[in-house]
C-alpha positions as CSV (number, residue, x, y, z in Angstrom):
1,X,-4.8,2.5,15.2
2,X,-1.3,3.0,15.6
3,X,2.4,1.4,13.8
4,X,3.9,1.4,17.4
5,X,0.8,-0.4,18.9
6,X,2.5,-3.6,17.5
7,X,6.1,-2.7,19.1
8,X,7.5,-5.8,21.1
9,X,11.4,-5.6,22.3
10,X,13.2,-8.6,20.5
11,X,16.9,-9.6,22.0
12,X,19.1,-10.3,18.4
13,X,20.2,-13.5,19.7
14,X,16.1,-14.7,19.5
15,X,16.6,-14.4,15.9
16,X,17.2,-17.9,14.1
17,X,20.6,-17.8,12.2
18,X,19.8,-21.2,10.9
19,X,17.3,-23.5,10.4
20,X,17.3,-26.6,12.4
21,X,18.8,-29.5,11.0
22,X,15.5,-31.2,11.5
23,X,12.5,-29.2,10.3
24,X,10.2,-30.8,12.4
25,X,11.6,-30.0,15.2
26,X,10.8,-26.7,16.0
27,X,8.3,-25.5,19.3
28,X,5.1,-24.6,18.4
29,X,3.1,-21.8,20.7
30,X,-0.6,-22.6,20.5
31,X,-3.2,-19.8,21.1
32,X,-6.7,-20.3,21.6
33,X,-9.1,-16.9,21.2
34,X,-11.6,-18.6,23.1
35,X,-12.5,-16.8,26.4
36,X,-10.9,-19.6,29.0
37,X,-8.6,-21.2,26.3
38,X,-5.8,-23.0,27.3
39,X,-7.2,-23.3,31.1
40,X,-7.3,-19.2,31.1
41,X,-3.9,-18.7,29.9
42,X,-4.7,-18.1,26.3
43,X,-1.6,-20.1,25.2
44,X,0.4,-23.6,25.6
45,X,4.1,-24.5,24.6
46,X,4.2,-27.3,22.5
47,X,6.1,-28.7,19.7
48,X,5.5,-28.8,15.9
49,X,5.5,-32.3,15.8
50,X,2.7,-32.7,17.4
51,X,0.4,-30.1,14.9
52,X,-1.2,-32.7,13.6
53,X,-3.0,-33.9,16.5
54,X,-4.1,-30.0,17.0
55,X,-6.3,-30.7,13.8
56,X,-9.8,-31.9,13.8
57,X,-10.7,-35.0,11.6
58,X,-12.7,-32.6,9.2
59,X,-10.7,-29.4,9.0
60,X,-9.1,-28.1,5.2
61,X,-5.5,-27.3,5.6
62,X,-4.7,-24.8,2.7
63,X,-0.9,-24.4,1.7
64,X,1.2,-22.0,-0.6
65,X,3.1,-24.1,-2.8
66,X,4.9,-21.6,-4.8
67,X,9.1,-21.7,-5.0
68,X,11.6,-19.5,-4.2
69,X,13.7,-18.6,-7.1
70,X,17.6,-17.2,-6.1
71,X,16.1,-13.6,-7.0
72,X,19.7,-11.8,-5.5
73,X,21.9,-10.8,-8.5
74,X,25.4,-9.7,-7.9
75,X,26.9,-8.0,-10.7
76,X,28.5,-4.6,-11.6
77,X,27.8,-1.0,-13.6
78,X,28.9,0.3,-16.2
79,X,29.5,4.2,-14.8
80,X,28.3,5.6,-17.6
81,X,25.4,7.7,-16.1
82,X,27.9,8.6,-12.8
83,X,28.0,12.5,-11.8
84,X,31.1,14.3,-12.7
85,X,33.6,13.0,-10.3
86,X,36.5,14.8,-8.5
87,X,40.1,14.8,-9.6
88,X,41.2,14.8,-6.0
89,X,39.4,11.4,-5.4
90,X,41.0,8.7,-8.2
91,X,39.5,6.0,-6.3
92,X,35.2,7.2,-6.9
93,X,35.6,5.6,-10.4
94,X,36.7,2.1,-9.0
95,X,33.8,2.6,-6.2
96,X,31.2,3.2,-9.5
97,X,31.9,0.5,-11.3
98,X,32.1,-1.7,-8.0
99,X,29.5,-4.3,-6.5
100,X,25.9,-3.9,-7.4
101,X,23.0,-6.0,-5.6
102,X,19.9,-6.7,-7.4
103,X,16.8,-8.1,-5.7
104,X,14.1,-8.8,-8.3
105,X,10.8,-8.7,-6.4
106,X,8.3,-8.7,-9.1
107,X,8.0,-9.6,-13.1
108,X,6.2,-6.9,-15.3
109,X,3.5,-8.7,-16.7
110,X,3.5,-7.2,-20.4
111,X,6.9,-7.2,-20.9
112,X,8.9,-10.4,-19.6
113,X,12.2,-8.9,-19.6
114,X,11.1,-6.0,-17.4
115,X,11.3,-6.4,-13.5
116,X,10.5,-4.1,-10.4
117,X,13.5,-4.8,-7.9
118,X,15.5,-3.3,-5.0
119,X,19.0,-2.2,-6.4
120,X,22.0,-1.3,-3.7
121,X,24.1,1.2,-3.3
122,X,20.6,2.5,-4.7
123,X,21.3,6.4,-4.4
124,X,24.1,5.9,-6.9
125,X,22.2,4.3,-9.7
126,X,19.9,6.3,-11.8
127,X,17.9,5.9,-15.1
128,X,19.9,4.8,-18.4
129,X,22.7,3.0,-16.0
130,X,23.7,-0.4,-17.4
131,X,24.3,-3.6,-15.0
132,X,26.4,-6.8,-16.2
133,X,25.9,-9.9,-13.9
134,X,27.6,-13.0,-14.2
135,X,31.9,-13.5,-14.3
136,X,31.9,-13.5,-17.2
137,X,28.6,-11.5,-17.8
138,X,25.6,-13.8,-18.6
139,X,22.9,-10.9,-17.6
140,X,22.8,-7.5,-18.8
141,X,20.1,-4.9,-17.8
142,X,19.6,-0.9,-18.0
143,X,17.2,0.7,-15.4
144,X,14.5,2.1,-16.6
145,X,12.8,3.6,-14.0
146,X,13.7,5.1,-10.1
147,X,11.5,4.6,-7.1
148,X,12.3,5.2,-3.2
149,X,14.1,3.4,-1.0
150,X,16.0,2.0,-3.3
151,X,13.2,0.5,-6.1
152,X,13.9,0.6,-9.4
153,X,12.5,-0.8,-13.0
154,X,14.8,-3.0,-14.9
155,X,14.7,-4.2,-18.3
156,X,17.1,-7.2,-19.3
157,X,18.4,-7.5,-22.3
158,X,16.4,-10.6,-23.9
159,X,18.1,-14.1,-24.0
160,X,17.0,-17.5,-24.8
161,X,17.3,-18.4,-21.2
162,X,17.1,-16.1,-18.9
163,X,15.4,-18.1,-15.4
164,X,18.2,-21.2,-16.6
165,X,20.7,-18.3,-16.4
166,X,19.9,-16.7,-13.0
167,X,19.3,-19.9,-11.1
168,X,23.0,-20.5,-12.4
169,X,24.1,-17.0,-10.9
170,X,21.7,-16.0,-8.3
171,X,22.2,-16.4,-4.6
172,X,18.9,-17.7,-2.3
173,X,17.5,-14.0,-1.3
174,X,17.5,-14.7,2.6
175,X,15.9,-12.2,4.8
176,X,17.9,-9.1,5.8
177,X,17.6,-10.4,9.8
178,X,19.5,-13.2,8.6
179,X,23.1,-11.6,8.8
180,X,25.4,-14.2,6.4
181,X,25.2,-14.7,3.0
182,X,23.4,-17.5,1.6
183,X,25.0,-21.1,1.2
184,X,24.4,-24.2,-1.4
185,X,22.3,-25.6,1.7
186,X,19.8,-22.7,1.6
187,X,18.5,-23.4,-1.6
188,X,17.1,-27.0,0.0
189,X,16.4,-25.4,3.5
190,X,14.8,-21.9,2.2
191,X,11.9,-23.9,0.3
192,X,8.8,-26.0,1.4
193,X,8.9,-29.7,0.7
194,X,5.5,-28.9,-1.3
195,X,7.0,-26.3,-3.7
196,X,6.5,-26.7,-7.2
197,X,8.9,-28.0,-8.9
198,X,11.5,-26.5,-11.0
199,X,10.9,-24.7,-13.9
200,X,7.4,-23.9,-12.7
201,X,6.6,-20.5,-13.4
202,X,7.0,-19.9,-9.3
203,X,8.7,-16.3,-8.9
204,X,8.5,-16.2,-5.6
205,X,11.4,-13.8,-3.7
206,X,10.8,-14.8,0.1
207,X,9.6,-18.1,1.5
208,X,6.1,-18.8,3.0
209,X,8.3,-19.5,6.1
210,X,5.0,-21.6,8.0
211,X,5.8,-24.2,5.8
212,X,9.3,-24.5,5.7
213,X,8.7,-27.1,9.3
214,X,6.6,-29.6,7.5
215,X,8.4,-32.8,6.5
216,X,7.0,-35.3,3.8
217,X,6.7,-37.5,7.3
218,X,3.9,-34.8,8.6
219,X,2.1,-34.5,5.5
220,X,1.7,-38.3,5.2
221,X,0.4,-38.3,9.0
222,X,-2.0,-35.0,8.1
223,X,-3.3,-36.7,5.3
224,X,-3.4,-40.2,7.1
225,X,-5.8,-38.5,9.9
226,X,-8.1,-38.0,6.7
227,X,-7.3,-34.3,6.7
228,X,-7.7,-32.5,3.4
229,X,-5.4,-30.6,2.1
230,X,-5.4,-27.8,-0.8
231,X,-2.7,-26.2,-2.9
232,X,-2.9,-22.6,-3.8
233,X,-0.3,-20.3,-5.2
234,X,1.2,-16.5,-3.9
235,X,4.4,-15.3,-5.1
236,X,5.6,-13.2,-2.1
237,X,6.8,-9.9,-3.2
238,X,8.5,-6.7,-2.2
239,X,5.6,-6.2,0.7
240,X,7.7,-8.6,2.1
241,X,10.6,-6.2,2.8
242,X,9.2,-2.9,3.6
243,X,8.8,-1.4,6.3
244,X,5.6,0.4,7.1
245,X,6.4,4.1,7.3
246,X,3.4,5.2,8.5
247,X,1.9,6.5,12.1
248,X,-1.4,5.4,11.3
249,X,-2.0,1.7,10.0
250,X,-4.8,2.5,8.1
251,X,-2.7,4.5,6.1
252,X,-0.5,1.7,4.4
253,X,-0.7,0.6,1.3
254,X,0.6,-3.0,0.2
255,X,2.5,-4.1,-2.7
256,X,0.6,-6.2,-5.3
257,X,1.4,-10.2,-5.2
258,X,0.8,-12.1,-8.0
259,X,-1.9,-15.4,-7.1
260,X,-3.6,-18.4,-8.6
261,X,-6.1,-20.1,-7.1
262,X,-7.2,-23.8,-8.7
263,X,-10.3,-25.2,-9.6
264,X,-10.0,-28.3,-7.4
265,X,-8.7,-25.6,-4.1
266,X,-11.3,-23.6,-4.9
267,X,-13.6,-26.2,-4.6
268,X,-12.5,-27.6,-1.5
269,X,-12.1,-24.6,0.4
270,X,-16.2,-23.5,-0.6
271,X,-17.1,-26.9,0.3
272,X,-15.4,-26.2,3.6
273,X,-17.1,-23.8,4.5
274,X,-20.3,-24.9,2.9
275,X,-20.1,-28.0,5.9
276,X,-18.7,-25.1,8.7
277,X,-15.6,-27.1,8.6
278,X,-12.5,-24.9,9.8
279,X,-10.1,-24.2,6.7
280,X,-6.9,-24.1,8.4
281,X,-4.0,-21.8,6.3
282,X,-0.4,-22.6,6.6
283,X,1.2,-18.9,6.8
284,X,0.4,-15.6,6.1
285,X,0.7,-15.8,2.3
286,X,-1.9,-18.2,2.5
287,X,-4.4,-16.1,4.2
288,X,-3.9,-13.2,2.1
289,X,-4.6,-15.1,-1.1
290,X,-7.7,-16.6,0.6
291,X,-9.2,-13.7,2.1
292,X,-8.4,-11.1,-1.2
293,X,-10.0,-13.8,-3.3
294,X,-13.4,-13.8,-1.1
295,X,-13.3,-10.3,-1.1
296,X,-13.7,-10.2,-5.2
297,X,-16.3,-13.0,-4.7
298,X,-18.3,-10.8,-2.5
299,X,-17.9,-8.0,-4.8
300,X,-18.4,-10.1,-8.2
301,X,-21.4,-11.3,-6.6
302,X,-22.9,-9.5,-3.7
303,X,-26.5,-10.4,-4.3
304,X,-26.2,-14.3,-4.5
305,X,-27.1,-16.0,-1.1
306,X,-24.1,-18.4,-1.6
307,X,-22.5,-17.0,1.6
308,X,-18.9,-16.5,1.8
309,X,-16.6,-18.6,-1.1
310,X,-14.0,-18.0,-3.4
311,X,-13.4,-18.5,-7.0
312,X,-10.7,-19.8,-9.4
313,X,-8.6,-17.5,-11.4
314,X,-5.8,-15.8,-10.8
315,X,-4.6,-12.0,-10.0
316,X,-2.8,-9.9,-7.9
317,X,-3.9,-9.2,-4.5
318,X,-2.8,-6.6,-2.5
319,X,-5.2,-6.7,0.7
320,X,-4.0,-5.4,4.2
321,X,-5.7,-7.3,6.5
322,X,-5.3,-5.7,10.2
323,X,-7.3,-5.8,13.7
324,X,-11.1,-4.5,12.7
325,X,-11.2,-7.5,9.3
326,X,-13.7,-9.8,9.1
327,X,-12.3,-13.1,7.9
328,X,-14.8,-14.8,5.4
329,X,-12.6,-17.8,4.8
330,X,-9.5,-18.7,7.4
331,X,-10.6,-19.8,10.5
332,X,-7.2,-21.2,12.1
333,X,-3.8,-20.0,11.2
334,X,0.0,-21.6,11.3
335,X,2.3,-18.7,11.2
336,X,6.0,-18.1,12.6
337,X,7.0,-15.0,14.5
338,X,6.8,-11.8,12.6
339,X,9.0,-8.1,13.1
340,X,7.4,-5.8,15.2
341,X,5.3,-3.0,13.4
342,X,5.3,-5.5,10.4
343,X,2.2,-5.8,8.5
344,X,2.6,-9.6,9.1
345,X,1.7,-9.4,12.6
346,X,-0.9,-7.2,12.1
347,X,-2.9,-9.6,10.3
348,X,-1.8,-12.3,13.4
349,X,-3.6,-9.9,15.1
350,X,-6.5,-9.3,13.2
351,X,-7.2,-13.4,13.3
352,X,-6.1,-14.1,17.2
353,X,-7.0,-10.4,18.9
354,X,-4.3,-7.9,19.4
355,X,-4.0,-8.4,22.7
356,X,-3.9,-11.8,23.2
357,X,-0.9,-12.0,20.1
358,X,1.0,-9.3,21.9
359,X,1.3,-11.4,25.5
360,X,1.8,-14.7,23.6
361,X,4.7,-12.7,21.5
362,X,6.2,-11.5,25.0
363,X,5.9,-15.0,26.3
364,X,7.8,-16.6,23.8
365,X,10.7,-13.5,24.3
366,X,10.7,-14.9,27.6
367,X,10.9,-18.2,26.7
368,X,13.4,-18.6,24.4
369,X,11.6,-19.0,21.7
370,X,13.4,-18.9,17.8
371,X,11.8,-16.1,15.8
372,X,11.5,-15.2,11.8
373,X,11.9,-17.1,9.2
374,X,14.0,-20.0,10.5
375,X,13.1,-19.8,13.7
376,X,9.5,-21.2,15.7
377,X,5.6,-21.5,14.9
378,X,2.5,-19.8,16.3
379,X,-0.6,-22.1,16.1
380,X,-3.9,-19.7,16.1
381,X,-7.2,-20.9,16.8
């Protein structure tokens, strides 16, 4: 299968620039894969405050509660590993020790002061170069290691502490689509009205963007309709922002994202499917984290006649899940709009049928509908 069967034209003025001031208020594109769904059409416009009534009494919504942290450092090098410069260009110094972004997109488990991150102007910065972020520095790092397309290692030079420090200096890591830098706003707006709290160990760099449309109004009609709900944790990582750079799409390869899975989730969701109830996931990240984990169930345990379930623990998954999966776990899915040839939709079209996701995604071109991260929902069922 081919990248550039999942090619849809996009205007730039479809993308959402900002969030609504309401979050509830978004449309809400409903497919059914049933043959005949929708009286034929496959789809139906509606709005997101009316999802609740789109769930059956005795379906499991399953959420991703885990918190965007401002991952986006902004500091300056040292220059001290530059290239011999020319004398006929006095200014190359200044550019050297100019502006450096940082985007840390994934702790180092054995060493806490180690991160994998996306560094720009990233052809400039190579191994041994120090980095000072904070006026006056609070954060000081040398890299350690150089990737491509801009990836590096990073070790930070160990303080007392360090996450107090960069959610003091770090900016909200918005999307690259999203052309403005990030304001005080987004650190409310960019975040779920589930997320964990503060000072959780949440090291998430992008937002499970389904969820940002939920207010605590929604939940408390969800859960009022008797609807179970479960909580279960992915930190969204640099998968997030590469591009696949492949022909074929068997030939990716995702980036690993940390997970946690509870006992009480894990119980609900086996119970779920134990009563052939739908478990309904709230975004991609969900999905991934559900579907990985029944995939090392299976494989822990292939010869018990359990059927399909999933266990507690915690890991780091890194399953592509594209047209030809079988889903053990997620029947229904909330999602937003994803980029074309992203892995993201992709898996939209592994659960709804590439075809059928492809005309809805043309539809909603057509019909003005908000896309990415701030913009509309896709209901999947």
């Amino acid at each position: 299968m081919l990248v550039s069967d999942f090619q849809y034209d996009l205007p730039p003025e479809r993308i959402a620039q900002e969030p609504l001031a309401d979050r509830a208020a978004s449309r809400l594109l409903c497919l059914n894969r049933l043959p005949g769904g929708w009286q034929g059409q496959g789809w139906q416009d509606r709005s997101f405050r009316e999802f609740p009534g789109l769930l059956r009494p005795d379906d499991l919504l399953v959420v991703n509660n885990t918190r965007v942290f401002p991952a986006r450092l902004y500091g300056h090098r040292s220059g001290q590993r530059a290239q011999p410069l020319s004398p006929h260009n006095p200014a190359a110094r200044d550019f050297l020790r100019g502006r450096v972004e940082v985007l840390l997109t994934r702790q180092v488990a054995d060493d806490p002061n180690e991160w994998e991150c996306l560094v720009r102007p990233g052809r400039k910065i190579g191994i041994g170069e120090r980095l000072y972020f904070g006026d006056p520095p609070e954060l000081e790092a040398e890299v350690t290691e150089r990737g491509s397309f801009g990836e590096r290692r990073i070790r930070f030079a160990p303080v007392a502490d360090f996450f107090a420090r960069v959610e003091r200096i770090g900016h909200v890591p918005l999307p690259p689509y999203i052309d403005r830098d990030d304001r005080a706003a987004d650190r409310e707006r960019y975040q779920t009205v589930y997320a964990q709290a503060p000072g959780s160990m949440a090291r998430s760099v992008a937002a499970p963007t389904a969820g940002l449309h939920f207010t605590s109004e929604i939940l408390d009609e969800i859960r009022g309709r008797g609807i179970e709900i479960a909580e279960i944790t992915l930190h969204v990582g640099l998968g997030t922002f590469q591009p696949v750079r492949v022909e074929k799409v068997e030939d990716h390869k995702l980036h690993r994202e940390w997970y946690e899975i509870p006992a009480e989730a894990a119980q609900a969701i086996n119970l779920a499917k134990a009563q052939k109830r739908r478990v309904v996931a709230v975004g991609t990240t969900t999905v991934r984290t559900l579907e990985y984990a029944a995939e090392c169930a299976a494989r822990h345990a292939a010869e018990s006649a359990g059927g399909d379930c999933i266990e507690t623990g915690r890991g780091e998954a890194d399953l592509f899940i594209h047209p030809g999966h079988r889903f053990r776990i997620v029947d229904a899915l909330l999602t937003n709009f994803h980029l074309p040839q992203s892995t993201l939709l992709m898996l939209v079209c592994a659960l709804g049928g590439k075809d059928l996701v492809m005309s809805a995604y043309r539809h909603a071109v057509e019909a003005g509908y908000r896309f990415y991260s701030y913009g509309d929902c896709m209901f999947v069922e």
